[in-house]
FIDO-831803 format. One line per field, with one value per residue (C-alpha): residue in three letters; y, z, x. Coordinates in steps of 0.5 Angstrom, whole numbers. Layout:
! residues N
aa: ala,...
north: Y,...
up: Z,...
east: X,...
! end
This chain:
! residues 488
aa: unk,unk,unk,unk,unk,unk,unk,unk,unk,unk,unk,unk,unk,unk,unk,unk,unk,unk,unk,unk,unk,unk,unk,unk,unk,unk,unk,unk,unk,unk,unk,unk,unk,unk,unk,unk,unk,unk,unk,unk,unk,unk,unk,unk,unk,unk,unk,unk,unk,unk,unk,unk,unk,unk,unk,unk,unk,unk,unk,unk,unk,unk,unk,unk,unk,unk,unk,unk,unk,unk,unk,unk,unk,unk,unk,unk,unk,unk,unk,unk,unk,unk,unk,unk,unk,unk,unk,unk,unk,unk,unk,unk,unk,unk,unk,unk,unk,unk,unk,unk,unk,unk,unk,unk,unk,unk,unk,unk,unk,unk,unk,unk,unk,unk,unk,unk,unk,unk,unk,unk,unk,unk,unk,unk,unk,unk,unk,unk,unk,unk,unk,unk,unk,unk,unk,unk,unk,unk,unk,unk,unk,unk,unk,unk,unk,unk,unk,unk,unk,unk,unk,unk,unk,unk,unk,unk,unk,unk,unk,unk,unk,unk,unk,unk,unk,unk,unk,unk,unk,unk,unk,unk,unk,unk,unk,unk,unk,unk,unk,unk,unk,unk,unk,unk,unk,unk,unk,unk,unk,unk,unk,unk,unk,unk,unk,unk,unk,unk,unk,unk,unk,unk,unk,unk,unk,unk,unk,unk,unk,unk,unk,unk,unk,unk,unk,unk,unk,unk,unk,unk,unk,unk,unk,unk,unk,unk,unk,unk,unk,unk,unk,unk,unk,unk,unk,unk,unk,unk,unk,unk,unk,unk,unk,unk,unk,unk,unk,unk,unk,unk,unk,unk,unk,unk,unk,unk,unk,unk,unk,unk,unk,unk,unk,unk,unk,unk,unk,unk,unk,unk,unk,unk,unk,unk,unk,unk,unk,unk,unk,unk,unk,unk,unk,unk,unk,unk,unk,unk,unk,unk,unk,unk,unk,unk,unk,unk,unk,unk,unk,unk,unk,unk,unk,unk,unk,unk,unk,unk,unk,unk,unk,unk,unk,unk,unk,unk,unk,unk,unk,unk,unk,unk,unk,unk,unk,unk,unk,unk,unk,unk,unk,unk,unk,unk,unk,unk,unk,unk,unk,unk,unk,unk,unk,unk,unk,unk,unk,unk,unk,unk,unk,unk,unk,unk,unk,unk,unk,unk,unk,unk,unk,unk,unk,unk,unk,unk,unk,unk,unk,unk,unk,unk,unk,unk,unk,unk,unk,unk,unk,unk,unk,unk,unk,unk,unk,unk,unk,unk,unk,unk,unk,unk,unk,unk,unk,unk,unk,unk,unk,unk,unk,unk,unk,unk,unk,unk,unk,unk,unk,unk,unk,unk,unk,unk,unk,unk,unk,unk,unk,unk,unk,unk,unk,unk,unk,unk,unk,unk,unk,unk,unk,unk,unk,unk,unk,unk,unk,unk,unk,unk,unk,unk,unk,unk,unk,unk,unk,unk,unk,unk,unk,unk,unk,unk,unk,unk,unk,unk,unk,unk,unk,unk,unk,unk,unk,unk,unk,unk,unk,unk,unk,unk,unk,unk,unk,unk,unk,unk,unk,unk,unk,unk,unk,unk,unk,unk,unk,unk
north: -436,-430,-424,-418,-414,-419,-418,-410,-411,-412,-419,-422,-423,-424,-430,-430,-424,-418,-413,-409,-402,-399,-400,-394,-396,-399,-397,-402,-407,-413,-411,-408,-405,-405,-401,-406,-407,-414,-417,-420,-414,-412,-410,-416,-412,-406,-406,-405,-401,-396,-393,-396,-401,-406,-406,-399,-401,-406,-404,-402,-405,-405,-410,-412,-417,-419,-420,-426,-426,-426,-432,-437,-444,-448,-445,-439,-440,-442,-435,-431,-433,-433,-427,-424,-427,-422,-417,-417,-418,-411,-407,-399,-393,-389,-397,-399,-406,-411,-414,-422,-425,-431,-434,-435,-438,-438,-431,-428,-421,-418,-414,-407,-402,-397,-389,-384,-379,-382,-381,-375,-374,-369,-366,-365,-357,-354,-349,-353,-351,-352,-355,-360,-361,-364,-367,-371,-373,-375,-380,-383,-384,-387,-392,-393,-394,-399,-403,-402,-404,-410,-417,-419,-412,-410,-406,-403,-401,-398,-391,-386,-380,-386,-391,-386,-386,-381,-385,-383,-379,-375,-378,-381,-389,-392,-398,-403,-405,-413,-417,-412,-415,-418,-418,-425,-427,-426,-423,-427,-423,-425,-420,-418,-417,-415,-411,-407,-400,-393,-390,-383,-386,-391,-390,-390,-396,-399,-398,-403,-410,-415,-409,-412,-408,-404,-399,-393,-395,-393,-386,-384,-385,-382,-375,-376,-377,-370,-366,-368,-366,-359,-357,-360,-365,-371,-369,-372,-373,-380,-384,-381,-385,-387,-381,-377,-381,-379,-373,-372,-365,-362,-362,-355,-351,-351,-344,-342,-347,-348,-349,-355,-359,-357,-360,-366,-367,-366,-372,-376,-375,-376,-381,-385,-390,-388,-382,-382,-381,-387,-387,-386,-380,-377,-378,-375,-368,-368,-369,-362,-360,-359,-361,-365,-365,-362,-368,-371,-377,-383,-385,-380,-379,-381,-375,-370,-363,-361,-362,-359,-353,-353,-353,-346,-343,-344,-342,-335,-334,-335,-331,-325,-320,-322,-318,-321,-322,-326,-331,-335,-343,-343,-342,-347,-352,-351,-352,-358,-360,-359,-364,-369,-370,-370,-376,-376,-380,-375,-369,-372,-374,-367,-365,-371,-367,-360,-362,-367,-360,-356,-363,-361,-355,-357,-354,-358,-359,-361,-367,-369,-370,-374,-378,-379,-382,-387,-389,-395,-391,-394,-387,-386,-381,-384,-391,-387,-383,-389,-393,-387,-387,-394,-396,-403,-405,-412,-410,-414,-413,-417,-413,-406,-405,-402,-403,-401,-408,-405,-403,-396,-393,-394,-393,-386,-385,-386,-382,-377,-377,-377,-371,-366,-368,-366,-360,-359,-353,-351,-347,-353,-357,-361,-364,-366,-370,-373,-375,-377,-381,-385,-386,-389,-394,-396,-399,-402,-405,-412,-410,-413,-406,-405,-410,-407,-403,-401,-398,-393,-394,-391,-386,-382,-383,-379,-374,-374,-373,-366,-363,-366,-362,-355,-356,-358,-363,-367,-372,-374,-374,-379,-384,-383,-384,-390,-393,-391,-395,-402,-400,-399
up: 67,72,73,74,76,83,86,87,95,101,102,94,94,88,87,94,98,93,95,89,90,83,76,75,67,62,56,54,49,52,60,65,71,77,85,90,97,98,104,106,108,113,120,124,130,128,133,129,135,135,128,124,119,118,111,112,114,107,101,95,89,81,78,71,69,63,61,59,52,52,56,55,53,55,50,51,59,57,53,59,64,59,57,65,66,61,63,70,69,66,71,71,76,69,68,72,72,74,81,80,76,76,73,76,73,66,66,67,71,73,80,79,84,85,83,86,82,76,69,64,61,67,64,56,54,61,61,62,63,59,64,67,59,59,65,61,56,60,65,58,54,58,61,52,52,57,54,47,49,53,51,48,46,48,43,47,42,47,47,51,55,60,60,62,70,75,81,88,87,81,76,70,69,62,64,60,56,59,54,48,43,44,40,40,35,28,27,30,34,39,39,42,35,40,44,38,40,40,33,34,37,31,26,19,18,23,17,12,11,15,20,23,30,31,37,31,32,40,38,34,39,44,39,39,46,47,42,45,52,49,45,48,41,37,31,26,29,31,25,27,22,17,16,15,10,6,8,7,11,15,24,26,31,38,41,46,46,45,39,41,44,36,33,38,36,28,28,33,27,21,16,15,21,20,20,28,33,38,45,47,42,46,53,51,48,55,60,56,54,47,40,36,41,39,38,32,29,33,27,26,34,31,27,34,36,32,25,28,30,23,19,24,23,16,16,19,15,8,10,15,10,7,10,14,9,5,11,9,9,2,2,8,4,-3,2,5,-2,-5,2,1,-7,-4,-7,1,6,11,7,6,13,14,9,10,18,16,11,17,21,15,15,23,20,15,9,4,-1,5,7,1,0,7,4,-3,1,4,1,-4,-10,-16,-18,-19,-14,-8,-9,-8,-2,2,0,3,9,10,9,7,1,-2,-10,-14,-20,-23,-20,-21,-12,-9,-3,5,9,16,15,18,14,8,14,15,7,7,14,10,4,7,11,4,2,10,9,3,0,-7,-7,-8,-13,-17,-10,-8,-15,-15,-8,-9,-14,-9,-5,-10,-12,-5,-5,-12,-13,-9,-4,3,7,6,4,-3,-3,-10,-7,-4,-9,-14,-9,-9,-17,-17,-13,-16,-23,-19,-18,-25,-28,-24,-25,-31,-31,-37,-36,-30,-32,-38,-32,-29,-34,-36,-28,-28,-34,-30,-26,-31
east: 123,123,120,124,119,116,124,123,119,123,120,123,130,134,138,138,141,140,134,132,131,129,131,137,136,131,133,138,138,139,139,136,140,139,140,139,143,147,144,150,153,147,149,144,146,142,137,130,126,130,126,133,132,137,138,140,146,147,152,149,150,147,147,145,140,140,132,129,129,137,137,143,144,150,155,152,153,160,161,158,163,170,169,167,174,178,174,175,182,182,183,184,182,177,174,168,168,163,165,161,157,153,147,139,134,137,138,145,147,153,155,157,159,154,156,152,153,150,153,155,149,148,153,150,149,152,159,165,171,178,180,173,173,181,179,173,178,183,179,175,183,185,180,179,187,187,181,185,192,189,192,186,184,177,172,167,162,158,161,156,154,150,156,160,159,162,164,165,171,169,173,170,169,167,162,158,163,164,161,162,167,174,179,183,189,189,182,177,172,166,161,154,150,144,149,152,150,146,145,147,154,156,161,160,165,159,154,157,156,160,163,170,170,176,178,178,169,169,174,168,164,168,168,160,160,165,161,154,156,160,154,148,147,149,153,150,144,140,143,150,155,150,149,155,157,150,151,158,157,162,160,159,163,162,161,167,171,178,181,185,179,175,180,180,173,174,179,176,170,174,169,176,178,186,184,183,187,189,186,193,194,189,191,197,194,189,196,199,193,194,193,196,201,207,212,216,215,218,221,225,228,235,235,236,236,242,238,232,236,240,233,232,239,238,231,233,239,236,231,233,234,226,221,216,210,214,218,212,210,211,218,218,215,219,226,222,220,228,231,225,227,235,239,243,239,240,238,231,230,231,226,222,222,220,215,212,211,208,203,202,199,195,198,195,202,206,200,200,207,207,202,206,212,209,204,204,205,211,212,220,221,216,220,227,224,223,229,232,228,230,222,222,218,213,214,208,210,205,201,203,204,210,206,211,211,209,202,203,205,201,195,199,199,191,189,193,189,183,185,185,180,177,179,177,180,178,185,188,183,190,192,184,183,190,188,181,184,189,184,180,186,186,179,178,185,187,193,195,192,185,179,177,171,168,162,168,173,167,165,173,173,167,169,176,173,169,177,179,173,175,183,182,187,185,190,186,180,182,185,177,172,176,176,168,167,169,163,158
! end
């Protein structure tokens, strides 16, 4: 084995022709890194006596040694190199990538361009801009859209302030990333148990037994990482994810910070991984400087303008005679609610449309409908909407599942469940309890979209019993207590 430390001298080369300078980073779990200068990019025409050192002249690089402990066996080794070549043919400009890789004496390094202006933990606690801020977001985005789009998605894992790096033209660019996780065919995943990732910026899903990584971990990473740099701390402190869900206590605001990039982070952190938006999502809020941005479902681009403007031409004329306090969200909602419960396809589109702008705003009757239509539900009316939708169904009728056959939107019908209850909002007590209730059905009945959970399933049974209690719907309450009684 080597010894790192006897390397660091002008007179001990590295695996032959990388002098080290000084380390840039010890803090890693399983890799040291590295300032050094490639000895083969040193001008030998540099005359030494004119007080110039020959080595001034060399390119500096870091590179990342992994230590002794982590060396590899010859599976291992193989491992190293397989996952170097995805790596590396995931080129993009937000993307710090190794240039080379080789293996000296059992021990595994990579070759990284060297960026001068460090990292973003320069930047935690300072007043940024709107505009610094949007940029900081643009740059991450898209460096995270690129990995998770990859052929092989790739699961960084490892998402923060340190790793990511400002390079020589600054813009932001997400490293140590080349030999986290990827995701092949199906579900099977190589992954760096010793590299899992820093505490403070893990998710909560992370936090449970046989964690499957996915893209959704690194998106509340990102929002960790975002709100640290905002606020100057981590938001759930340095048990991060494990903590929000034994807490279940909302993140504080951060002061002088636009409305859209709050809201950003809040979603980003939401607890429910289908409640986060993608990185591709995210790229496009930071390109219009808005969120969410304000587009239409893309499933619903046949309707066209002409029935947006109807909705509007039938808006004002209901309501131009109204004052102005009583053109309220509540009426848009019941003209939505009477569209949406329509027998004709193309008026529950219409009303499926308003009732998705109305969800956009956060009304909570409106998200609840949004969940109720596409959600697996085998209530009558759920099913003759997304007949009328065109949304195909997998009925288990053994089973009692009227489950869509495209995950979206039962993944949909979950994030937006897990939103009210988010919010929050004891006005609407009814609304929390019966979507607690979903959600807890989700966890504890066998079904095609998530594995079951009862530790979750029992978790919104409980807080589904406490909006039962305070809206007094005992017909609920009855459906609860039986559910809990499995448990005991």
């Amino acid at each position: 084995m080597i010894e790192i430390r006897e390397h660091e001298s002008e007179t001990k080369i590295f695996d032959g022709h990388y002098q080290l300078l000084r380390p840039l980073s010890t803090e890693g779990g399983t890799a040291d890194v590295w300032l050094a200068i490639d000895t083969n990019t040193i001008d030998s025409s540099i005359d030494s006596e004119e007080g110039t050192s020959s080595s001034d002249s060399g390119m500096l690089v870091a590179i990342k040694i992994y230590r002794p402990k982590n060396a590899l066996d010859i599976d291992g080794e193989q491992r190293f190199r397989d996952e170097f070549k995805i790596v590396y043919e995931c080129r993009h400009e937000n993307l710090l990538q190794p240039t080379g890789f080789s293996i000296f004496n059992g021990i595994p390094y990579l070759v990284l361009p060297y960026c001068k202006n460090g990292s973003s933990e320069q930047l935690i606690g300072k007043q940024l801009s709107p505009d610094n801020i949007w940029k900081f977001i643009l740059d991450v985005s898209s460096g995270l859209n690129r990995l998770h789009t990859n052929e092989t998605p790739i699961i960084h894992q490892d998402i923060k302030p340190a790793n990511i790096l400002i390079d020589n033209n600054g813009d932001y660019a997400i490293t140590d990333f080349g030999i986290s996780s990827k995701r092949k065919g199906g579900h099977e995943f190589y992954r760096d148990e010793e590299n899992s990732g820093t505490m403070a910026y893990m998710a909560p899903e992370r936090f449970q037994e046989n964690a499957v990584p996915m893209s959704q971990s690194d998106i509340w990473a990102f929002g960790a990482t975002l709100y640290e740099i905002l606020s100057g701390k981590v938001p759930f402190g340095e048990e991060g994810g494990k903590s929000q869900i034994d807490n279940s206590s909302p993140i504080l605001p951060i002061p002088n910070i636009p409305s859209d990039i709050q809201h950003l982070i809040s979603d980003c952190l939401a607890i429910e991984p289908g409640n986060r938006p993608s990185a591709k999502t995210i790229k496009e809020a930071a390109i219009t400087k808005q969120y969410p941005v304000r587009a239409h479902r893309k499933y619903f681009w046949l309707l066209g303008i002409g029935i947006i403007a109807a909705i509007i031409i039938a808006i004002v004329f209901l309501f131009k005679k109204s004052e102005p306090n009583k053109f309220s969200i509540e009426k848009l909602y019941q003209i939505a609610l009477i569209d949406i419960s329509s027998d004709d396809s193309t008026i529950v589109k219409r009303g499926v449309t308003l009732m998705d702008s109305l969800s956009n705003i956060r009304y909570i009757p409106a998200i609840y409908q949004m969940a109720y239509t596409y959600g697996w539900y085998i209530e009558d009316e759920s099913l003759k909407r997304k007949k009328l939708l065109g949304i195909d169904i997998f009925e288990d009728e053994k089973d009692g599942l009227y489950l869509p056959k495209i995950d979206r939107y039962s993944n949909e019908a979950l994030a937006l469940l897990s939103k009210i209850l988010e919010l929050n909002d004891s006005t609407y007590a009814e609304i929390n309890a019966q979507a607690a209730y979903r959600l807890a059905c989700y966890y504890v009945n066998p079904n095609q979209i998530i594995r079951s959970n009862m530790i979750k399933g029992k978790m919104y049974l409980i807080q589904s019993k406490k909006w039962a209690v305070l809206s007094n719907d005992s017909v609920l309450l009855q459906k609860i207590n039986q559910s809990l009684e499995t448990f005991k």
